[in-house]
C-alpha positions, 0 to 999 in steps of 0.5 A: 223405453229401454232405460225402464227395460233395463231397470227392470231386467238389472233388479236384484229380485229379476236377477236372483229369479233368473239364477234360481231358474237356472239353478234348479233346472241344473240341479233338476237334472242332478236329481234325475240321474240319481233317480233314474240311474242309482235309485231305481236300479237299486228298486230293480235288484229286488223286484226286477227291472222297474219299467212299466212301458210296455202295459197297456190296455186296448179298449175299442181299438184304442190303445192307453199307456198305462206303464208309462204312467206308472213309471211317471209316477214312480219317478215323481215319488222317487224324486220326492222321497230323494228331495226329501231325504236327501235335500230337505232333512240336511237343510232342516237340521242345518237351520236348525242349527243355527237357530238361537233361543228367544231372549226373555227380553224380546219379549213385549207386552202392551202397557196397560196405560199408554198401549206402547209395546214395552219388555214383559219384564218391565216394572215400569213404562218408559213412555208413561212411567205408569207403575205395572207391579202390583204386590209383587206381581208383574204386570203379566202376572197382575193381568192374569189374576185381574189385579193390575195397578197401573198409576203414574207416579204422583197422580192421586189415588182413585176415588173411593166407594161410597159408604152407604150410611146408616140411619 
């Protein structure tokens, strides 16, 4: 009964889930103190001191905290606007970055014969050897027009309408 405990706790995704836990909750208290004590003062230089704490509202004896509310959600779109701004962008231009540009032989198209995933760029199946230009065209090309010829090589040519006779 432990070996399987052990097993499951030595995974590397259970592993990497309790690092990312205990990660964010550190980073999640980096991001809080730049909200709370860079980001907001800042706020409070132009309007005031931010805190709403003290707004309430009495209704039958009953008091709501309507400013701790309001400050609550004030941190959140803080928080989100410092994530975004600060985390989210940098991180997006970095991938960015590093993207490269699709080959133009990545891309695959089906073989209109044998439906194998052949480049679009073929001019003739590997796996069937069936012909896939048709007056020049490639076969992407050929399909868009609706002229596509895909013929194995030696195979006679398709039959050909009849005539009508007349007499």
């Amino acid at each position: 009964m432990l070996d399987g405990f052990k097993k499951f706790i030595l995974r590397g995704n259970v592993l990497d889930l309790a690092v990312g836990v205990i990660v964010g909750a550190a980073f999640t208290a980096i991001v809080n103190s730049l909200v709370k004590d860079i980001i907001t003062p800042i706020f409070g230089i132009f309007g005031g001191l931010p805190d709403f704490s003290t707004w309430t509202v009495e209704i039958n004896g009953s008091q709501f905290g309507i400013g701790n509310f309001i400050n609550a959600v004030i941190s959140f779109l803080l928080t989100a606007v410092v994530l975004y701004f600060f985390i989210i962008v940098p991180a997006n231009r970095l991938m960015d970055l590093r993207k490269v540009e699709e080959d133009a032989d990545d891309k695959t198209m089906r073989c209109p014969e044998c439906r194998s995933k052949i480049p679009e760029t073929a001019r003739r199946c590997p796996f069937c050897t069936a012909v896939l230009v048709a007056d020049g065209r490639t076969a992407p090309e050929a399909a868009a027009v609706g002229t596509m010829a895909a013929a194995r090589p030696g195979a006679p040519p398709p039959p050909a309408a009849p005539r009508a006779t007349g007499g």
